[in-house]
C-alpha positions, -999 to +999 in steps of 0.1 A: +620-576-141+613-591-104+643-600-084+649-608-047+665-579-023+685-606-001+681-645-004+658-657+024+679-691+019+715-677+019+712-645+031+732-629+004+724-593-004+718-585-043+731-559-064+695-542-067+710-508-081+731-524-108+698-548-121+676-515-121+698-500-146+706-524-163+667-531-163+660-493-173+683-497-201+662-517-221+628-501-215+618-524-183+609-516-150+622-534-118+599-550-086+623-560-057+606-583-037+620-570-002+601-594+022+637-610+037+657-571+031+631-548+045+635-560+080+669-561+083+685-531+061+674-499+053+657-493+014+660-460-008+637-467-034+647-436-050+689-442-044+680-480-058+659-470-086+635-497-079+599-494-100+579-512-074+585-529-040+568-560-022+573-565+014+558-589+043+546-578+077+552-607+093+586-607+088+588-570+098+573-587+132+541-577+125+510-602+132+478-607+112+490-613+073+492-581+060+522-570+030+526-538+011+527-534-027+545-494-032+554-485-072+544-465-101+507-456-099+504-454-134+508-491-139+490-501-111+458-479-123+458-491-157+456-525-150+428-548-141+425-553-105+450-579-094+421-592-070+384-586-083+362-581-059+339-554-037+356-524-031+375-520-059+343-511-086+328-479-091+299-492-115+288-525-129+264-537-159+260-575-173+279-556-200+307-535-184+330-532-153+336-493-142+370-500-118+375-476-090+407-453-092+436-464-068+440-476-040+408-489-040+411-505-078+436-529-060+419-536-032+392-559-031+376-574-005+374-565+029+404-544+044+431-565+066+426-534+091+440-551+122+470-559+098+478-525+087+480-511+118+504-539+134+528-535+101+527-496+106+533-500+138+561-529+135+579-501+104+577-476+138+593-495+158+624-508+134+624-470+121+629-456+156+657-489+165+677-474+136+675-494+104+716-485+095+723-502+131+704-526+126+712-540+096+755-535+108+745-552+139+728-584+119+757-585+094+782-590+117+758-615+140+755-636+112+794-635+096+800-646+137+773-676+131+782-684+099+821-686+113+813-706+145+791-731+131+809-740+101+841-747+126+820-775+139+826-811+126+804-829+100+784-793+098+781-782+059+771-742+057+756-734+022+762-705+001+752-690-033+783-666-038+821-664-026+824-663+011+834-624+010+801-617-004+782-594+021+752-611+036+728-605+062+721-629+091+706-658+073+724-696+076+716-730+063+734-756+071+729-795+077+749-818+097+761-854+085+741-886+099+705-868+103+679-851+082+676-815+083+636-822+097+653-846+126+679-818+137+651-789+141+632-816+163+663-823+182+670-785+185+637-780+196+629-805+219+660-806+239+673-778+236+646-750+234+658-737+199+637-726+172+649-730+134+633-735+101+636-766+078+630-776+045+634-760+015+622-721+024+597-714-006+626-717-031+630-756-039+648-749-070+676-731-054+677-757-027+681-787-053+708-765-065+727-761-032+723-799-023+737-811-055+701-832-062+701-851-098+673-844-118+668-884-116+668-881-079+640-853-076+619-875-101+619-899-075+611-879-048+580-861-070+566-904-073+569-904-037+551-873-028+525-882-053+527-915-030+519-896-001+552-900+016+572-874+022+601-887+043+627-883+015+621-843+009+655-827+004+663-792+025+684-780+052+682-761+085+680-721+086+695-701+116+683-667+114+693-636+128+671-614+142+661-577+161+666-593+199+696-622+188+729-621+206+762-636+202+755-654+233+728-673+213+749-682+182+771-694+210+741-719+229+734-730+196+770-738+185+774-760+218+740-776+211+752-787+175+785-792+192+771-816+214+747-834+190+776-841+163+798-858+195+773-874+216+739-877+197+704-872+206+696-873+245+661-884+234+646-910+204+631-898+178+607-913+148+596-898+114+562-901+107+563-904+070+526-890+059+544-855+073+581-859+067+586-845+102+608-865+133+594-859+170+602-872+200+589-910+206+583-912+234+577-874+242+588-871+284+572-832+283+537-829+300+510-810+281+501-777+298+467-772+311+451-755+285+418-733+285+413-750+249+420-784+243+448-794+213+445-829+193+477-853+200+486-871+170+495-906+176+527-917+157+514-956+158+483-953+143+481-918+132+448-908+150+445-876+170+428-875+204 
């Protein structure tokens, strides 16, 4: 049985215990896919009674791609390799293939060194931070954010669960009059904020939480297959991280605040190959670079 640790869309945290013995009752084993929970709240694997774990570097901090599969050897050494490759045989005949014995069975291919070492040494840092403080400090970031910007007019906050449902610092939202890819490039542009937008690797969930007919995403599957991609459904995501403060919940909420009562400082277009609004025309200069960067050109949709 695979189940999430935390939503990476709502933030809400799961009952991973309960689903591992429930799970264990009828003879299957649990993997918690802990890419959005392992950053943000301390696992017991043992306490939890989870089978097998997957988690993300990079959202651990960590550059350069690497993840971590932990769980039951005996599984794991059983099977075919996951990946086949070099590395991970012992032996081979045009008749027969002699796998190695973990890890190396399922590891093929060349080692993600630099990546191991920048998630061991992003687990180091979070460890010595305090993982219990961490995780308090988050929760109570994002039940601030999730309270200030769902005060604000025309703003809709999403959730999967009743509001007194613990969650960690995860909020989507969209605001009334603009498309969720038009407020990240508002946000962005003018006011220096990073979010995320679209539908977060879980489109299902998303159509869910938008209330999108089955008619409707028909529609927007024709168009897509069309090539244009200006009607994708999604949201915004505010997330709560290791170095956020109130104090930037609080820019943020004046930013929406300030978009919702006066508009866009700036005009904006969508460029409907991509979906995506940016500014038209775009004041900001270009920094001098050691490497040049192609410009696309909205008009005519060549880069230079």
């Amino acid at each position: 049985v695979a189940i999430t640790g935390a939503s990476n869309v709502t933030g809400e945290i799961w009952p991973v215990a309960e689903l591992a013995s429930l799970a264990h009752a009828h003879g299957a084993r649990l993997l918690l896919d802990a890419a959005q929970l392992a950053p943000h709240l301390p696992i017991s694997m043992v306490r939890l009674g989870v089978d097998y774990l997957a988690a993300s570097g990079h959202k651990m901090y960590a550059p350069f791609g690497a993840g971590v599969l932990i769980g039951e050897p005996d599984w794991l050494a059983q099977s075919a390799p996951s990946l086949r490759g070099g590395g991970a045989v012992d032996f081979v005949t045009l008749d027969e293939v002699l796998w190695s014995s973990l890890p190396d069975r399922q590891e093929a291919g060349s080692p993600n060194v630099v990546g191991a070492v920048a998630m061991e040494a992003a687990a180091a840092a979070l460890t010595e931070f305090g993982m219990a403080r961490l995780g308090a400090e988050e929760i109570r970031l994002g039940e601030y954010a999730r309270a200030q910007l769902a005060a604000l007019p025309g703003v809709q906050v999403y959730r999967l669960w009743d509001a007194a449902a613990v969650r960690l610092g995860v909020v989507p939202l969209n605001v009334t009059g603009y498309e969720h890819s038009q407020i990240a490039a508002i946000l962005s542009a003018e006011y220096g904020i990073g979010v995320r937008h679209g539908c977060f690797c879980a489109h299902p969930l998303m159509l869910e939480l938008l209330h999108t007919e089955p008619a409707a995403a028909a529609e927007i599957r024709q168009d897509l297959r069309r090539g244009q991609r200006a009607r994708i459904p999604g949201a915004i995501r505010v997330s709560v991280g290791i170095g956020s403060t109130e104090d930037d919940i609080d820019y943020l909420t004046r930013a929406l605040r300030q978009i919702v009562e006066e508009g866009p400082s700036w005009t904006y277009r969508i460029a409907p190959d991509s979906g995506e609004y940016v500014p038209d025309p775009d004041p900001r200069e270009w920094p001098d670079l050691p490497v040049a960067l192609p410009r696309l050109s909205l008009s005519t949709g060549e880069s230079s």
